[in-house]
N, C-alpha and C positions, 0 to 999 in steps of 0.2 A: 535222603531219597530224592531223586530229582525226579517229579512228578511230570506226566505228562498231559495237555487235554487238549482232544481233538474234537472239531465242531465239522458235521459235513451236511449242508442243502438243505439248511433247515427253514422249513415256512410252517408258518401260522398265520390262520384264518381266524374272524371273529366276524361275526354278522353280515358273513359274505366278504369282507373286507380282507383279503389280505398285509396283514399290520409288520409279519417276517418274508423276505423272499428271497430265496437261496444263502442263506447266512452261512459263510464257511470260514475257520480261523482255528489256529492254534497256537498254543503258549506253553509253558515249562513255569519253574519256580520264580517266583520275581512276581512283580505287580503290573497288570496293565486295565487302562482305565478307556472303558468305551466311551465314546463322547457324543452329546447327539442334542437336539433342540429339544425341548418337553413335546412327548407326542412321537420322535424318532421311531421307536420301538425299544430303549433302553430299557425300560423294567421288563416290557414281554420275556426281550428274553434274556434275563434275568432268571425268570417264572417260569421258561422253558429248562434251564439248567438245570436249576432245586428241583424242578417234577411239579410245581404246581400249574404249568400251562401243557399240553399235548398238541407236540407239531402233529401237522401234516404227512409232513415226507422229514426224511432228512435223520442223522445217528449224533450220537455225543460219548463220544469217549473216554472215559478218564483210567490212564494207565491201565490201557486196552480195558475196562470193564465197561457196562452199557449203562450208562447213568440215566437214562429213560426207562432201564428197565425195573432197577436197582440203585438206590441211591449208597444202600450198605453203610449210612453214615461213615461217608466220605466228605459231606458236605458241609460247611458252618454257611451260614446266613444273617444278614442283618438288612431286613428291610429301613427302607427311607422314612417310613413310619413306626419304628419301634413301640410297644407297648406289653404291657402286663400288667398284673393283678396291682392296685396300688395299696392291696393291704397284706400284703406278704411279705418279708425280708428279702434284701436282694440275695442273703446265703439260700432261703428256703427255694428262693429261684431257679438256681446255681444246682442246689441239689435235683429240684426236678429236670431240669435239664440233663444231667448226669443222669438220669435213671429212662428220661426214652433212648440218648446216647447209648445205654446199654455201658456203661463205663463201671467197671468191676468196681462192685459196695465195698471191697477192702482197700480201694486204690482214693474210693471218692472223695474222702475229705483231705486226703493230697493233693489231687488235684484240682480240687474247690482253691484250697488255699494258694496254690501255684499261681492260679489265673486272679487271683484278687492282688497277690504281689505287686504280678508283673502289670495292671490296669492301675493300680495305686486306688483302690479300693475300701483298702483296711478303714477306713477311718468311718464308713458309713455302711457296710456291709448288713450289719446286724439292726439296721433300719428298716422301715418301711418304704418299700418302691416310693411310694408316693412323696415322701416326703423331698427324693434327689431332686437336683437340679437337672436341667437338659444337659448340662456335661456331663454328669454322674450318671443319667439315665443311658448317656450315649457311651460311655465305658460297659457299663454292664451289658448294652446290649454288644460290645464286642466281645468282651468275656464269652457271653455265652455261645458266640458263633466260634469260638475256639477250642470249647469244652468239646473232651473228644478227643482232639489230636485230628482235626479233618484233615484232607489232600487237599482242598480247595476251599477259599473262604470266601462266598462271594456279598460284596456291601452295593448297595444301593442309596446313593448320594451320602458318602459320608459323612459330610462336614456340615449339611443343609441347617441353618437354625444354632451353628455355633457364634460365639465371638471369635475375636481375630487370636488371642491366647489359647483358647479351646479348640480351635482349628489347629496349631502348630503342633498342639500337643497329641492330637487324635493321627498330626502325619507321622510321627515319631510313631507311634503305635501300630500303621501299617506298615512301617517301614520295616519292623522290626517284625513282624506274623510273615510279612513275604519272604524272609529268609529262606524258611524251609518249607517253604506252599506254595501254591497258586495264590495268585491272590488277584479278583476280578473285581473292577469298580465302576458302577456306571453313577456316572456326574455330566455336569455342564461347568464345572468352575474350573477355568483352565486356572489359575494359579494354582489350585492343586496339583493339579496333572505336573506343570513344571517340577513341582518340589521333591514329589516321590515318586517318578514315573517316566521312562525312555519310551514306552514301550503303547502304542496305541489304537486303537478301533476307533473307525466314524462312522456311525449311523444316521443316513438323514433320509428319510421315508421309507423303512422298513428295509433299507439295503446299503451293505457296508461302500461307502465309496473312498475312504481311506485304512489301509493297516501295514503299519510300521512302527517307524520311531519320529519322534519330535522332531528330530534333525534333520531328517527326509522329510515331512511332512514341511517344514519351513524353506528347504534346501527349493522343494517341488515349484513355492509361491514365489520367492525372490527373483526369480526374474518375469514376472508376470504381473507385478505391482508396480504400479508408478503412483509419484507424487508431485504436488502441485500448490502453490498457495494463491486463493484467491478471499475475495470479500464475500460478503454472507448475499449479495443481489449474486454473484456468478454464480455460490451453491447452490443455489433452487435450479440452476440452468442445466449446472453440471451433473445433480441428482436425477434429468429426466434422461442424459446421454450413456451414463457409463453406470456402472456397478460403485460405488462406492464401499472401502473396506472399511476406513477409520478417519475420526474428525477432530484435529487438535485445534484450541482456538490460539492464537499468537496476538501480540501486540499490534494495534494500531488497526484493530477491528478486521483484522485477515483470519485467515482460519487454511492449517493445513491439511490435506487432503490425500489417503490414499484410494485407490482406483485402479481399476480393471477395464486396462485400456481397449478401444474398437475401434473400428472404423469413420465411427460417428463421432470421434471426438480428436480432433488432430492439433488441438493447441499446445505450446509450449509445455515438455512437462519432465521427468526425469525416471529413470530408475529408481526404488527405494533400494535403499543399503541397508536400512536397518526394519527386518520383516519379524514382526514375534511371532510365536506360535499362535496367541489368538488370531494377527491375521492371516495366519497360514490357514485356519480352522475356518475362517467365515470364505477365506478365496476356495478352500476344495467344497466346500457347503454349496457355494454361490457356481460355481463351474460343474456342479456334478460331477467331479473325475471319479468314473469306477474302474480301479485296477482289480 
């Protein structure tokens, strides 16, 4: 099933504060990961999705049904702070889970055992929460955002507090839930974004100022960055003139430099050719470009 979700005009308010304002976007099966500085508005609405936050104004569609009104578990979820009981087994988990899911008691221990498979579980299942690891705790809390069979999975910071193995193996693991879902992720860690993900949302003070793909987002900077090498006396000069994107140190105490050229800075300096997505990310952050 090729799932659909539509996002339109959504704002949230908290303490007078508007945190969301006019958030609109939509996506199909495949993975896209919103991006945003801590503080953007990436878990709000997150919280807005699931139902645990209430816009303002604004609808949430999923395969025309009204996800503000009804979540219908439709939904899996994995908060960036996962937790539960640490003296339960991660099956007896598994099983409550399957029982607010509403997931039929003659199907449940199938599908208990499906998602323990496919997480690589087995081995510690029949433990106590407490006893796993942060990788183990971080499997089972995807498991259980899958128990179900939801249309949309949505995780918040997935990889925050992995090591650099535990992160490879947790992309593998979205990689393979976005096959046949949604699947929405809000992070800060672009090498994520790279590995499992074309497809992207920027949030930078409660309002999207990029959505596309990685390519377009990169495509947008590349001709708007220049670079320069200078010594660490001209960086203090050049930090008070221009936007600086990124800061490579090179031999013989120079250091190279890219930037976001103005009026105020007319010295020697060149095109970059080679622009990554993270500086694609900090120039539409630092330009405010809202398409």
């Amino acid at each position: 099933m090729n799932n659909q979700l539509l996002v339109e005009n959504i704002n949230f308010s908290y303490n007078k504060k508007n945190i969301l304002k006019d958030i609109s976007f939509s996506c199909s099966n495949g993975i896209m990961s919103v991006l945003g500085a801590n503080g953007a508005g990436k878990t709000t609405l997150m919280k807005v999705l699931i139902g645990a936050n209430k816009p303002s104004t604004g609808k949430v569609l999923l395969n025309n049904e009204n996800l503000l009104r009804d979540s219908n578990n439709m939904i899996g979820y994995l908060p960036q702070n996962f937790d539960t009981y640490d003296n339960i087994t991660g099956y007896d988990f598994l099983s409550y889970v399957c029982d607010i899911k509403n997931v039929d008691s003659t199907e449940k221990k199938q599908h208990i055992d499906k998602v323990v498979e496919q997480f690589n579980l087995k081995m510690i299942i029949s433990k106590t929460i407490g006893s796993y690891s942060g990788g183990y705790k971080r499997r089972l809390g995807i498991a259980q955002a899958v128990i179900g069979n939801p249309n949309i999975v949505i995780i918040d910071e997935p990889t925050v507090g992995l090591d650099p193995e535990q992160r490879l193996e947790f992309r593998h693991y979205l990689s393979e839930i976005g096959k046949e879902r949604i699947v929405l992720i809000s992070t800060h860690i672009l090498e994520d974004v790279e590995l499992y993900t074309n497809n992207i949302l920027i949030i930078d003070q409660g309002s999207i100022i990029f959505k596309g793909s990685t390519s377009d987002a990169i495509a947008q900077a590349k001709n708007s960055i220049c670079t320069i090498n200078v010594n660490v006396d001209e960086l203090k000069l050049i930090n008070k003139k221009v936007i600086v994107i990124e800061e490579k140190r090179l031999e013989n105490n120079m250091i190279k430099i890219k930037f976001i050229p103005n009026d105020n800075f007319i010295e020697k300096s060149e095109l970059e050719k080679e622009v990554s997505l993270e500086n694609a990310y900090v120039f539409l952050q630092k330009c405010k470009t809202s398409l």
